[in-house]
Each structure stands twice: as C-alpha cells, then as structure tokens.
C-alpha angles and dihedrals in degrees: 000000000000115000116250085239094068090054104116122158122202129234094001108188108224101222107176151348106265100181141263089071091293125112130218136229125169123221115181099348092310121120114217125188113208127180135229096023128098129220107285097040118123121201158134111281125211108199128226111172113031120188146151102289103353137057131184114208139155126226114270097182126003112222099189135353137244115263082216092067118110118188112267113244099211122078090214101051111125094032109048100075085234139084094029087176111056079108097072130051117268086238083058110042079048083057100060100030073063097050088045090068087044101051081043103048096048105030098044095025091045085187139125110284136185120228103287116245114240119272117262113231135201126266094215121024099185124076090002100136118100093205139025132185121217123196119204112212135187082218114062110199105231122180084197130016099279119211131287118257114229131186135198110227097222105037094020088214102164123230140184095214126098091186093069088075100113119231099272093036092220102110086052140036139181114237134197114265103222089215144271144323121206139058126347116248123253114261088004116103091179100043131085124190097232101239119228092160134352114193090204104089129024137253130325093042111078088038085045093049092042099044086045082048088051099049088044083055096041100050097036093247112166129247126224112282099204095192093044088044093234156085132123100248110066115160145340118217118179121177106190105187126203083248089072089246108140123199127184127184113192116202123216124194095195133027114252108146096187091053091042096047093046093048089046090049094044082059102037087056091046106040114042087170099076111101104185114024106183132163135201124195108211119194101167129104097251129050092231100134090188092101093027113091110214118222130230120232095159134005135022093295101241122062123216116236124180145222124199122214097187143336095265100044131080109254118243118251122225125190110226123202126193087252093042122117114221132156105290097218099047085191098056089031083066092048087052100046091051085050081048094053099035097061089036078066094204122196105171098265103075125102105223125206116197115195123189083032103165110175084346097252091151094042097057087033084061098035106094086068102035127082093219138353122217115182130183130189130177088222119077100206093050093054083044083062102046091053093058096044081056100059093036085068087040088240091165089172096066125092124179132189145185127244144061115314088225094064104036099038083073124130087270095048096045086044084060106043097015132242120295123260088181122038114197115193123173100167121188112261091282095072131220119324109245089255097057089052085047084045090053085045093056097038082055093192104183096246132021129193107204106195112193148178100201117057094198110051083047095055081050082061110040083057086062095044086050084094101072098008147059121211101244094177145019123189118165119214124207100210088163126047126209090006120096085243108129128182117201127188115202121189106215120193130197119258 
C-alpha cells in the first residue's frame, strides 16, 4: 500500500475558509481541510491525514494565486507561527471571522438563533497588543542558512558579511551566536524565529528585544538550551499600557549576579522609559511564572492600565502584575466589555455574578449599573487582584472569591450574597465543564452574557443551556487581527 504521506492531488481549487486558520476545497465528494492557502488558491495538495469522507493537507506547489491576496507587511510572516492571515485584507479576514460564529453557532449549536449583529472590527489592526513574551533559544528556526554573524573585536559593530574578515584574520573574528530571541516556531518546543520587527506591539519593544539580543552577543551570555535544560538567558516579557506605563520582566534561566546586574543596568540606562524593570530567575523545567516571584530592580513593580467606559466618564483603573492576566488588546477589550454590559441591561437593581472572573476586569467594567458584583475565580491570585482593582476605583459593592463555582454558588451561599439576576461567564478556549452549565441551569438568573473565545466550544454549551434559555443576541468581537482568533458575546434569557 502506498503510504498516506505520497498522496498529492494536482490543481486543487481552494473554495472556502473552514476555520482554525485552515481553508477548504472538495475532489470527488471528499472535504479536505489545507493550511497556509485563501479561497481562490489553486494548488497541488500533499495529504496528511487521509479518511472516509475527510483529508487534512498542506500546498506543494501553488499553481495560481487568490485575487483576494494582499502582500503581507511583515519579513517574518510564514515563518513566525503568528499573524496566518497578513495575506488576506482586514474586510475580508472580518468577513469570515464573521462567518466562523456563524458555521459554529448554527452546525455544532443546532438551536434556534436571531439574526447575528455585525462583527466589530479593530481600528487599528497593527501594534495593538499591550504585552509580548520572547524566548531566547540556543536552535533558530531558519527556513534557509541565515547569515553569519560576525563581530569586530574594537568597535563590536556587527556584520553579515564574512568577507569583511580581513586577510590575517587577526583584526576580526567570527563568534558564536548563542542563539536566537524572538517566538517560538510552530510545532517546534526547542526553536525560537529570530525577531528583527514584529508589527504586534509598539515601540520600545522591538528596539527593547534587539538591543537585549546585541549585549547577549556582545558579552557571550548564553542563551536557553531547551533540551540541556540550561542556559543563562530564559525569556523576555514587556506590557506597554495605553497609560504610557512600560513593564519588562527579564527571565533568567541561571543565577549570575554580575552578568544580571550588568545586563539590568545596561536597560535601565538605555531605555528611561521603562517604569517598572523586574527579573525572575526560573530554574525550573517548565516557563510557568505562577509559582516564580519576580523580583523589582526599578519601579513600583506593577504598572496601571485603563479601560474607558464612555467619553464623558472617568475610565476605570486596573493594577497589572507581571503575573497578572488582563485583556491583551486594551482597545478592542473596551469594545468587548460595552457589548458585555449592554447585553447584561443594567439598571441598577440587578445582583451580577461574574464567573470566570480573573482580576475582575469585566465585573468593575460592569459596577456603576449593577447593584452588586460577585465574582469567583478558580486562581487565587487572580481573585487577590481583583480585589485590589476593586478598591483602586473605589467599587465598594464588589466581592470576589476563590474557588469552583460548583462548589461556592451553593443555598448558603446564595442566602448570603443572593441569588444572580445576571450571570457573566467568560470561560478559557476550552468552554464550561458540563457541571457549571448544570450549575447556571440550577441558579436560573433571569438573563446570562457568555463571552467566549472559542465559538465552538461555546456553540457545544448553548446547546446545553437550550434546555432553560433561548439565545436573545449574538456580536462578534475581533480581538486579533490578522490571526484566525474570534470573541463572541451571546445574551441568553430565561424561557
């Protein structure tokens, strides 16, 4: 038998997007699913994945292009693991994000289902991210030999020409580059896309990251050696809030505190803007920070971002740790929380549980309308934030706990705080577990707003929820431009 991985058909016609990123084309009455190639693509198809009535496959050769294509704006795009759909116009990529909700809603929901509002879309779709995570690694993932690096030993101006050795090879000499700083690659734990410019977050990032990348190379620090399990230079995380407060963690994967304090001062000297400057050293196996504490060198150690609820109201103010979770595109965060509160129809009167709370974001966006705010989060820190944040915009009618919502949301518990007349449930990509949706079935509010960043584990639990509600409204949300990432807000009423 031929082996799956020989199966290429010729002059595939690419029909439609189907969702996950991947696009969809049918030959002789079989779906398949390929990545990395737009409706209107034709090309020649190598499958991987070959079944009954389905195949998944990726483009050998393409034979024409989609009128639809646009050039992509970034050097890195297609191999950075970010950003798949550069490729495509932002109307367009709106257009199907749209059209994702919709396939989901209605082919894995299968429930009743009003006209769906039109996606709201980002005013700017370039350096709209508040925080970014570099890795440092020992392996760069190159799709072609990239140059050698080559320094001169007085003035260390770097080249990338090994020409420029002179005859005796005395006055330059090549050194090892430890590595690279940037994103990891897809499919790849070990190897990092070196990182000239990402167009995701603003200045001073890239000049941050590439300056950091110089004085490693400079000075001979080591990069992270993912398989050793070693290496001095770890991670690189930078939150840059619409407030102008800047905050950079710097990870280190071994102690050294003559290198670290040389590389911190070297920062803090290049880069004033900087408010908070912290580092962690994680020596552990994994890059999880929840059980690291990261350590202040310069600033208060937090930073204060902002979400605005109106032009005439004063925006709410939210502390951010650098192990704090917050919206990470504070513009269309404030676009998703109005949608939030608009379908929540507040009038003052109305007790509102937020679950999924995190540092309560939703919650205190929503308090001014609300009679009272209980919010409950499984993470302790999370709930330790929120209370804070709480305090910071003076919200003195919000409690938050920790713990499941299974076990808290219990008789006593409603008998203390009341029962909801506004459930607020913005669940991770994996959804609700069966039990919480059983749990909202039993609480029985009047009204719940499910905010979601997975379609279609969200269609897998309004079709639970079919059973005592009826899906009232429906608003998608691009959060992520020119990624296949889609929020959707969905108003649920009692029935």
């Amino acid at each position: 038998m031929r082996s799956k991985k020989s199966i290429v058909l010729q002059d595939v016609q690419v029909e439609n997007y189907a969702a996950e990123g991947k696009s969809l084309a049918r030959r002789d009455g079989k779906v398949i699913f390929i990545e990395n190639v737009v409706p209107g693509d034709v090309v020649n198809v190598r499958l991987l994945k070959n079944k009954k009535d389905w195949a998944e496959g990726y483009p050998l050769e393409f034979k024409s292009y989609s009128k639809e294509r646009v050039e992509p704006f970034c050097q890195h795009f297609g191999v950075c693991g970010g950003c798949q759909w550069q490729m495509l116009p932002y109307k367009k990529q709106l257009e199907y994000k749209h059209q994702q909700v919709y396939d989901n809603l209605t082919r894995i929901g299968k429930i009743r289902l009003p006209e769906f509002s039109p996606i709201i879309g980002a005013e700017e779709d370039k350096f709209y991210r508040n925080k970014l995570e570099y890795t440092f690694s020992t392996k760069e993932f190159t799709v072609a030999a990239p140059p050698r690096r080559v320094w001169d030993n007085e003035t260390k101006d770097q080249t990338e020409n090994p020409e420029n050795l002179n005859k005796e090879g005395l006055d330059k000499q090549e050194i090892p580059v430890p590595g690279a700083l940037g994103f990891h690659a897809k499919g790849f734990f070990d190897k990092v896309v070196h990182i000239e410019k990402c167009w995701l977050q603003p200045e001073p990032t890239n000049a941050l990251r590439n300056a950091i990348r110089d004085f490693a190379f400079r000075n001979n620090y080591s990069f992270y050696d993912f398989r050793g399990h070693h290496g001095f230079l770890r991670n690189l995380q930078v939150r840059i809030c619409t407030t102008g407060e800047v905050m950079v963690n710097v990870v280190f994967g071994e102690e050294d505190k003559k290198k670290r304090l040389a590389l911190l001062q070297f920062i803090e000297q290049e880069f004033p803007a900087i408010t908070t400057l912290l580092y962690t050293i994680n020596l552990k196996w994994n890059d999880s920070l929840h059980d690291q504490e990261p350590i202040v060198y310069k600033g208060k150690g937090y930073v204060i971002e902002q979400l605005s609820t109106g032009p005439d109201a004063a925006p709410f103010q939210f502390k951010i740790g650098p192990k704090s979770f917050f919206q990470t595109n504070t513009r269309q965060g404030e676009k998703l929380y109005q949608v939030t509160k608009e379908f929540a129809e507040l009038d003052g009167s109305q007790i509102v549980y937020d679950l999924y709370c995190g540092t309560g974001s939703i919650g205190i966006f929503c308090s001014q309308h609300a009679k009272k705010i209980i919010g409950v989060e499984m993470i302790e820190a999370a709930v330790a934030d929120a209370k804070e944040n709480a305090v910071l915009n003076n919200i003195q009618h919000a409690e938050f706990y920790s713990g499941d919502v299974i076990d808290i949301c219990n008789d006593e518990f409603f008998q203390q705080h009341g029962r909801p007349d506004v459930i607020i449930t913005d669940p991770p990509r994996a959804g609700m577990h069966e039990k919480l949706v059983r749990k909202i079935l039993e609480m029985e509010a009047p009204l719940v707003v499910y905010v979601s960043c997975n379609p279609a584990t969200q269609a897998r639990d309004l079709a639970l929820l079919d059973e005592k509600y009826e899906v009232t409204r429906v608003q998608p949300v691009d959060m992520f431009p020119h990624t296949h990432h889609i929020e959707n807000v969905v108003q649920l009423k009692r029935k």
